[in-house]
C-alpha positions as CSV (number, residue, x, y, z in Angstrom):
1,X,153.9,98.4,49.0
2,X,154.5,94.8,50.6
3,X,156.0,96.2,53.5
4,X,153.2,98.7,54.3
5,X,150.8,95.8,53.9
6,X,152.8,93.5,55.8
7,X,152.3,96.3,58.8
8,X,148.7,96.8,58.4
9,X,148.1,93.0,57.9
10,X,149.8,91.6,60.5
11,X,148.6,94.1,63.4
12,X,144.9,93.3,61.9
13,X,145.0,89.4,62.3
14,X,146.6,89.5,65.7
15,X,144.1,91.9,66.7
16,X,140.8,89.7,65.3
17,X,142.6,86.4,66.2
18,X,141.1,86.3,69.6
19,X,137.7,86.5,68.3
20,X,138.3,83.6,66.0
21,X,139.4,81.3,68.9
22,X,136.3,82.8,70.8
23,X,133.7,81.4,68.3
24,X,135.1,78.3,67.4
25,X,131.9,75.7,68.0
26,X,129.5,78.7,68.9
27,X,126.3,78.2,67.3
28,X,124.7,81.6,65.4
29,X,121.3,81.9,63.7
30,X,121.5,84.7,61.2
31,X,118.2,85.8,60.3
32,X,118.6,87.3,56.3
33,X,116.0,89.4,54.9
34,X,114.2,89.4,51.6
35,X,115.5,93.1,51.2
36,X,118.8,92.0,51.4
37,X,118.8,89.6,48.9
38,X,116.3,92.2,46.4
39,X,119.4,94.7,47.0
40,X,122.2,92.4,45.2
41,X,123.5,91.1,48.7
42,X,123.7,87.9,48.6
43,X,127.1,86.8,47.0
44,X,129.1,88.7,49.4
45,X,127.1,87.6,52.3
46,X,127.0,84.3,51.3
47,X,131.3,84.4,50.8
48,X,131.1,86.2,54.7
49,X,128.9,83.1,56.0
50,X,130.9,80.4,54.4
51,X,134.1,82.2,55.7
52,X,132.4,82.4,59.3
53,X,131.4,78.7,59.2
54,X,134.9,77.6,58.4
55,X,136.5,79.2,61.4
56,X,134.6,76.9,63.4
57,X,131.0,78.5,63.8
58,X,128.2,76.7,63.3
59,X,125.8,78.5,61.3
60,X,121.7,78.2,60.9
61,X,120.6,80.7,58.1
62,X,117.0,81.9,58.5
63,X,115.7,83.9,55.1
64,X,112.9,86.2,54.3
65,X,111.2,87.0,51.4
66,X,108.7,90.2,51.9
67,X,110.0,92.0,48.6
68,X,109.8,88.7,46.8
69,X,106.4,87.6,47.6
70,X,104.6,91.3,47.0
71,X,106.7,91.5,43.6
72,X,104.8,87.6,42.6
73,X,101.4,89.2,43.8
74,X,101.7,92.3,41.6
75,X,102.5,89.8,38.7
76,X,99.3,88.0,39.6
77,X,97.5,91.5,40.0
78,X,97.0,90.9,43.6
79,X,97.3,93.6,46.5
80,X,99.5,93.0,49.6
81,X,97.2,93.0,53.0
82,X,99.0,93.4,56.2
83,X,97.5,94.1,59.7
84,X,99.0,94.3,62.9
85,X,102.4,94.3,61.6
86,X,101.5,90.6,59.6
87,X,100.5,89.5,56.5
88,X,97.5,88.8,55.8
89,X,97.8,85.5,54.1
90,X,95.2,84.3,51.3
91,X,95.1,81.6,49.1
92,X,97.1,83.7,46.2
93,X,99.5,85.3,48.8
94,X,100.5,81.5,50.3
95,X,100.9,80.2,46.4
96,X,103.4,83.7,46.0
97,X,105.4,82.8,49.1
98,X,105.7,79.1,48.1
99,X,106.8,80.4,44.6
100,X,109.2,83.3,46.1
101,X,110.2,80.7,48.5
102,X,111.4,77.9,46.2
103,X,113.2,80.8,43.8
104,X,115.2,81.6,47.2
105,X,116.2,78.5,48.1
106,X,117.2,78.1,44.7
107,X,119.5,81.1,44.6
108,X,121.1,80.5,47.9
109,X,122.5,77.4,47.4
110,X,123.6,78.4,43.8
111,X,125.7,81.3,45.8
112,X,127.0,78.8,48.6
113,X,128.4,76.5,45.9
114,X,130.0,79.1,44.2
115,X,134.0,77.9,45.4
116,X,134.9,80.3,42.8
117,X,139.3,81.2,42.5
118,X,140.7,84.3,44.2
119,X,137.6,84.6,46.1
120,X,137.1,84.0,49.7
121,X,135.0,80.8,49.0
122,X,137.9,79.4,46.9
123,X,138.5,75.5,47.8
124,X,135.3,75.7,49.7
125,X,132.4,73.2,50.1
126,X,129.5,74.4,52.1
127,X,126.6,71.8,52.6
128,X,123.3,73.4,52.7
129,X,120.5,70.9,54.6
130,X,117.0,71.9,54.7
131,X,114.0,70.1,56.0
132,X,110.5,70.5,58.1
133,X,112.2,71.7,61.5
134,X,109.2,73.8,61.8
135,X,105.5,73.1,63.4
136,X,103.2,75.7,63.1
137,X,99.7,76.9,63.8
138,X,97.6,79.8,62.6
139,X,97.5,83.0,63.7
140,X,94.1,82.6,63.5
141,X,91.3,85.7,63.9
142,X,92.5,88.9,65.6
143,X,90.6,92.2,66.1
144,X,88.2,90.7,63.5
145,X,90.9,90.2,60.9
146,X,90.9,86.7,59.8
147,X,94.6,86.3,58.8
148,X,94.1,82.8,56.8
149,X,97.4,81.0,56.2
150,X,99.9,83.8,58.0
151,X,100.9,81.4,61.0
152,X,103.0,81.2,64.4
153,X,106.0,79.1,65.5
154,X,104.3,76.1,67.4
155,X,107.4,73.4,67.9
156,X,111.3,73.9,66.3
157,X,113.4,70.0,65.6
158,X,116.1,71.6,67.6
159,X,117.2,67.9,67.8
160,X,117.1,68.1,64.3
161,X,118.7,71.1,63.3
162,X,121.6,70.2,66.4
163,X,122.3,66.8,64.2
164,X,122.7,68.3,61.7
165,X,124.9,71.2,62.5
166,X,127.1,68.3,64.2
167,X,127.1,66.9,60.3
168,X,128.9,70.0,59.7
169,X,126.3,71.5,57.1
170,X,125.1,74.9,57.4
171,X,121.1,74.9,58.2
172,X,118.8,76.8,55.6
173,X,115.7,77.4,56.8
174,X,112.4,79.3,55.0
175,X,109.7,80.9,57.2
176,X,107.2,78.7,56.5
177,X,105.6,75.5,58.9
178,X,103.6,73.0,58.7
179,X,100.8,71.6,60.6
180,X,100.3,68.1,62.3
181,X,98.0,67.9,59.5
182,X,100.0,68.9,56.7
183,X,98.9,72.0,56.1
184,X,101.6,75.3,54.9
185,X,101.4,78.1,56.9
186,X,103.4,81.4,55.9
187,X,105.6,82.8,58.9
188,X,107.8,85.9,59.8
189,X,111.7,85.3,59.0
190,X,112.2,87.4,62.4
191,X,109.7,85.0,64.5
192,X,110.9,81.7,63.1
193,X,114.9,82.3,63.3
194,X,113.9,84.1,67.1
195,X,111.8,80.5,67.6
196,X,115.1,78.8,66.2
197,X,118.0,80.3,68.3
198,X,115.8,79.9,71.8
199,X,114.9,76.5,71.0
200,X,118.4,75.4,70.3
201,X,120.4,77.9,73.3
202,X,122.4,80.1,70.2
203,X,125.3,81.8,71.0
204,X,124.2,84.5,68.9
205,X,120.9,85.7,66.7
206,X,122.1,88.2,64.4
207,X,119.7,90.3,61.8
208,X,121.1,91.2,58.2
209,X,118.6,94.4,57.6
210,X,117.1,97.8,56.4
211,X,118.5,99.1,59.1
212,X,121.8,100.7,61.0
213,X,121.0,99.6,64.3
214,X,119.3,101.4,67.4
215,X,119.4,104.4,68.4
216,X,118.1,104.9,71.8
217,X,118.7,108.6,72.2
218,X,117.0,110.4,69.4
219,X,117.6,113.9,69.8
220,X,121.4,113.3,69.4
221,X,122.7,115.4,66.3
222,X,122.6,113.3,62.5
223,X,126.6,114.2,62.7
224,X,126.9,112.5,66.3
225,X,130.0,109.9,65.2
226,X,128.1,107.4,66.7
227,X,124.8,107.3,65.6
228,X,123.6,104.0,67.3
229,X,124.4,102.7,70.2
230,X,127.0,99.2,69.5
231,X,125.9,98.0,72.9
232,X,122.0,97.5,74.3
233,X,121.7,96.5,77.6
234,X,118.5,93.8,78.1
235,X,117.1,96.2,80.6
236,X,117.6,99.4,78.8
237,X,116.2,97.3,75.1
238,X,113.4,96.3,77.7
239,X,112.3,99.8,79.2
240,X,113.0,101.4,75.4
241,X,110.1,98.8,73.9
242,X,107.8,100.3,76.5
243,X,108.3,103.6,75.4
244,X,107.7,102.6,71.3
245,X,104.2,101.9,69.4
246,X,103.6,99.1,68.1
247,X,106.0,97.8,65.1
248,X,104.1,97.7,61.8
249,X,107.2,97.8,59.7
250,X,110.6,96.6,59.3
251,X,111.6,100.1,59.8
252,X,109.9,100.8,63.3
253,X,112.6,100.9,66.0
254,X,110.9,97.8,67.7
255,X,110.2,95.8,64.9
256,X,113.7,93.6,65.2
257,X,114.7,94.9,68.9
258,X,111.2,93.0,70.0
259,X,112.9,89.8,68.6
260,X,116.2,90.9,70.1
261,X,114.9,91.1,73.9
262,X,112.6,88.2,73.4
263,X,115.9,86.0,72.3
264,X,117.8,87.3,75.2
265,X,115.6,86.8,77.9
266,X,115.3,83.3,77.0
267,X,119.0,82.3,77.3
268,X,120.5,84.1,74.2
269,X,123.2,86.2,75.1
270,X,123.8,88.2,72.1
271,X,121.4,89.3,69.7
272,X,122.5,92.0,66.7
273,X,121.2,94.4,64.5
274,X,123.0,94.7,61.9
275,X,122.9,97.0,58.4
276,X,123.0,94.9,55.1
277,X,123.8,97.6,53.6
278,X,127.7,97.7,54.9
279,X,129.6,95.1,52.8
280,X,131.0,92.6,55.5
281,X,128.8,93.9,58.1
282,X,129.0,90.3,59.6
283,X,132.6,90.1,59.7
284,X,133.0,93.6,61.5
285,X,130.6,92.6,64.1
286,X,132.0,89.4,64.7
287,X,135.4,89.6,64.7
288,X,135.9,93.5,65.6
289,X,135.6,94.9,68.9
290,X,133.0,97.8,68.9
291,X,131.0,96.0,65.6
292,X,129.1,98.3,63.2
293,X,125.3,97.0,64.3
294,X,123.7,96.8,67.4
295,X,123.9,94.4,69.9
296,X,121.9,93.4,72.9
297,X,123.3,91.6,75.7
298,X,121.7,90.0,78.5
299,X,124.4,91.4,80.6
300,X,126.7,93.5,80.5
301,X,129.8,92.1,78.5
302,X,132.6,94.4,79.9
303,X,133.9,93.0,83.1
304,X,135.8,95.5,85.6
305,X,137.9,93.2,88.0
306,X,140.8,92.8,90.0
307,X,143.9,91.0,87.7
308,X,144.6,87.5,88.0
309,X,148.2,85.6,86.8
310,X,146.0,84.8,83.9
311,X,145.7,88.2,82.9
312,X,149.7,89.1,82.5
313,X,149.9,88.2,79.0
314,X,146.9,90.7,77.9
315,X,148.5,93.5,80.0
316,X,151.8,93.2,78.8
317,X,150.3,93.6,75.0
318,X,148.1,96.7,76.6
319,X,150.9,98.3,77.9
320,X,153.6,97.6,75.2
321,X,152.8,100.2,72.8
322,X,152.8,102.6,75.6
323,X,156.2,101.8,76.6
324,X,158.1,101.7,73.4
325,X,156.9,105.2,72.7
326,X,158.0,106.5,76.0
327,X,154.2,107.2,77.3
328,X,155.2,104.7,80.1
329,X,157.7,103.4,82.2
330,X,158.6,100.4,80.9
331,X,157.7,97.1,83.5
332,X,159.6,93.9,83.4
333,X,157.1,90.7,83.2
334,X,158.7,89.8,86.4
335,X,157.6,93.1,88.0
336,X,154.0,92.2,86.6
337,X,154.2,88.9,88.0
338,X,155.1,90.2,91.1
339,X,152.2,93.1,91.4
340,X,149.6,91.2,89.8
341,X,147.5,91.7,92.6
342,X,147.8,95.2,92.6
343,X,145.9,95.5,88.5
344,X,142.3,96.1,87.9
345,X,141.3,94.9,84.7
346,X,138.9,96.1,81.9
347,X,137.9,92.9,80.0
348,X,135.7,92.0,77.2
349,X,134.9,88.9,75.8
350,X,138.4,87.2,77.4
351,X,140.4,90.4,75.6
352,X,142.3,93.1,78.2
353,X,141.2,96.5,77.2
354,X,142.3,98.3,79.7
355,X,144.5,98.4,82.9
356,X,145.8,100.3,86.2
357,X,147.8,99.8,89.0
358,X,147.5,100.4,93.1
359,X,150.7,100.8,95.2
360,X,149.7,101.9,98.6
361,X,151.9,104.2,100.6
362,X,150.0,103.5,104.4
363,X,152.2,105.0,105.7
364,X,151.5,108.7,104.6
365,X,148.0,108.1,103.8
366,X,148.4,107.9,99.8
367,X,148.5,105.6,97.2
368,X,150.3,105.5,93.2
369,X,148.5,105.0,90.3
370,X,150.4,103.5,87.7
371,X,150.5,102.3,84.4
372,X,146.7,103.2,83.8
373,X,146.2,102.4,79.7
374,X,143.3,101.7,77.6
375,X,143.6,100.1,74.3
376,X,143.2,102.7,71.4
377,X,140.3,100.3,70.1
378,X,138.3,101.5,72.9
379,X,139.4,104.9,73.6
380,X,137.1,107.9,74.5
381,X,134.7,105.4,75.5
382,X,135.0,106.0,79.1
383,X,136.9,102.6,80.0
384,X,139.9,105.4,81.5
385,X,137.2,106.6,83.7
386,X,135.7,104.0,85.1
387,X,139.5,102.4,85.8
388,X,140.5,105.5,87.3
389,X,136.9,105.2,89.6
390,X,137.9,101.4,90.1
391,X,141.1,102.4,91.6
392,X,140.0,105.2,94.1
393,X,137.2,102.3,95.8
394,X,140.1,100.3,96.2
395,X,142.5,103.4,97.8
396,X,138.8,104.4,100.0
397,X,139.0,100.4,100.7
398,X,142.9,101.0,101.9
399,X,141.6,103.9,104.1
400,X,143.7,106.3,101.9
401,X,143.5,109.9,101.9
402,X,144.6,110.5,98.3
403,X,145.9,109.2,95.0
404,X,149.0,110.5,93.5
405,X,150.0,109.8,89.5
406,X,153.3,110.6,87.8
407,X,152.9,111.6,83.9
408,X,154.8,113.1,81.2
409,X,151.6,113.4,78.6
410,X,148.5,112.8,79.8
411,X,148.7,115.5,82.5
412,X,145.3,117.5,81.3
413,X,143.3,114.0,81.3
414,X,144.0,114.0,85.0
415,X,143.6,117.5,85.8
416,X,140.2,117.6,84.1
417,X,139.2,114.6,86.5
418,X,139.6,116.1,89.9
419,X,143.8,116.2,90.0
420,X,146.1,118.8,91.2
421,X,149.9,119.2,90.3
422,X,152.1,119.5,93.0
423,X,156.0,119.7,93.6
424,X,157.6,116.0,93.5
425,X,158.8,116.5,97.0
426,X,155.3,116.2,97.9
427,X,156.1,112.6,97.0
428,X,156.4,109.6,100.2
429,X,159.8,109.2,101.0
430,X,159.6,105.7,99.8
431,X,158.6,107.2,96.1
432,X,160.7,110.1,96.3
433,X,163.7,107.7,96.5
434,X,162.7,106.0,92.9
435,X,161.7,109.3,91.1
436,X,163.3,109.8,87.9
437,X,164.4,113.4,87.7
438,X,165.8,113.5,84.4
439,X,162.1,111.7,83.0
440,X,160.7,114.9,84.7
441,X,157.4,113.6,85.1
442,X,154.6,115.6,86.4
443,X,153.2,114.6,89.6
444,X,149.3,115.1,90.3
445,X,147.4,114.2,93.4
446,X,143.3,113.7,93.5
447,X,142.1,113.8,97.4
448,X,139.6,111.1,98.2
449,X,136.4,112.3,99.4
């Protein structure tokens, strides 16, 4: 049983390590909803925060309280009002979100001190600071309805909350501000930790919610394997918004993608949808590739390039896998060293995805692909595809007739995109001389329109 885990283990922390070295002093405001916490969340969140926080990341936690504040006005016999997608705040509704509020607060720094053994918060300490980092005006009178105390983000302490992220406590913020005057006015979790993570340049503003994600494309089939879509373009977020009503609920596609594109086009990179409902839906969409929410970038964060010498490292961990099990030839580091210039590289966040390789032939017109691999994190995403695309511009560049690959397994991959087999003595002289007869590997040839 050790030895399995020692197989699975040790595979898994090499393969998140990157991530952790990524994040180290990033800045995230996480924007927790009252439904979360209503649904038994919090412990588990709370131990994936604390965990996240001491890997380096500096964390501002944002909570609602929706559920919370409507269960205190049904004890006081009091109806819920909302319009326009806000609530309608009276005089009972503000004394139920300052009573929900302080009951929060209460619970969430009970479940950040919990350093409990053979937990992940074991040995922990986790300071919680919370102030006034908030200035806020009304909402005021819209369409008629007069929506009392329910205010607007006027002014975020982003000095404030910077100090004391710098202190090294985790910042807890409610969705309430206050006036110049002094006076409380109830907020929207979503506005105030969107407000928050502009005002202070976040790395990323993440949402713990009702729901899975987006899903851009809805006629896709409820047994499509995946049903949102991990990775939002700003644009395509932008032009989906114009498509969608109104949000009135939490549930309405828009409600937190509005949030998401306003974060994004005002300097934060990477916002994220994420379902509460997954236990450790943070750490999967932090420290795993493809994530489990989804995120909306203001660009786009794979980056298909031409290899530097800083890249041989990640391609000789791409390729190794490949090599020992006989799917490629196997190439020296020297060799790599040597062709560097010759890779085009799929990256993502710093980590090489995939790879290929461009030896020209000028000579007779052609050109070798070699070594094309994608990690199998990524595969059947069409990262093979556009390598394979990457590497005929450069062949068209070269003036190159053709493209030529020599395989012993993928051979239908490449037939299905456009290649033909032919005999190896099709092969350049030069290439002929180094082919491997007893490998026996295939060779396929794609003409270059």
């Amino acid at each position: 049983m050790s030895t399995v885990f020692n197989f699975t283990f040790v595979p898994w922390f090499r393969s998140v390590a990157p991530y952790i070295h990524m994040h180290r002093g990033k800045t995230f405001v996480v924007g927790l909803t009252g439904e979360a916490i209503a649904a038994g969340k919090l412990q588990n969140i709370a131990q994936d925060l604390a965990l996240i926080q001491s890997m380096g990341v500096k964390v501002v936690l944002v909570h609602g309280f929706r559920p919370q504040v409507n269960e205190q006005l049904r004890a006081k016999g009091h109806e819920a009002r909302y319009s326009h997608g806000l609530r309608i705040t009276d005089e009972v509704a503000l004394d139920s979100a300052q009573e929900a509020a302080g009951q929060l607060r209460y619970e969430i720094e009970a479940a950040f001190s919990q350093g409990l053994p053979n937990t992940p918060m074991a040995g922990s300490t986790v300071r919680m600071i919370s102030g006034n980092f908030i200035t806020a005006r009304p909402v005021g009178v819209i369409d008629g309805v007069d929506f009392k105390h329910s205010g607007l983000v006027r002014k975020v302490d982003s000095a404030g909350i910077l100090h004391t992220l710098d202190f090294g406590a985790m910042v807890l913020m409610s969705p309430f501000g206050f006036s110049p005057t002094g006076e409380a006015f109830n907020l929207t979790m979503e506005e105030v930790a969107t407000s928050v993570a502009i005002s202070i340049q976040a790395d990323k503003l993440i949402f713990l919610t009702e729901v899975p994600g987006i899903r851009v494309d809805s006629e896709l089939p409820e047994s499509e394997d995946n049903p949102i879509d991990t990775e939002l373009p700003l644009d395509a977020a932008r032009k989906l918004l114009t498509t969608l009503p109104p949000a009135q609920r939490p549930t309405d596609t828009a409600f937190y993608l509005q949030h998401c594109v306003k974060a994004c086009e005002a300097g934060v990179e990477r916002s994220h949808i994420l379902p509460f409902s997954v236990d450790g839906s943070l750490l999967l969409e932090v420290y795993v590739h493809d994530g489990i929410g989804t995120m909306v970038v203001d660009e786009k964060l794979e980056s298909l390039r031409e290899a530097t010498a800083d890249d041989i490292g990640g391609i000789l961990q791409l390729i190794e896998p490949f090599e020992r099990d006989g799917t490629l030839v196997k190439r020296s580091r020297t060799e790599i060293e040597r062709d560097i210039s010759q890779y085009s590289v799929i990256e993502h966040d710093g980590v090489i995805f995939g790879c290929a390789a461009l030896y020209p032939y000028p000579e007779s017109r052609t050109a070798e692909m070699a070594a094309l691999t994608v990690s199998p994190h990524s595969q059947s995403q069409g990262d093979g595809e556009r390598i394979l695309k990457r590497v005929e511009q450069r062949a068209k560049a070269l003036g190159l007739d053709s493209i030529f690959v020599l395989t012993t397994r993928t051979m239908h991959w490449f037939i299905k995109r456009g290649f033909v087999p032919v005999d190896p003595d099709w092969l350049p002289e030069a290439r002929k001389r180094k082919y491997n007869w007893d490998r026996k590997s295939q060779v396929l040839v794609k003409k270059l329109k």
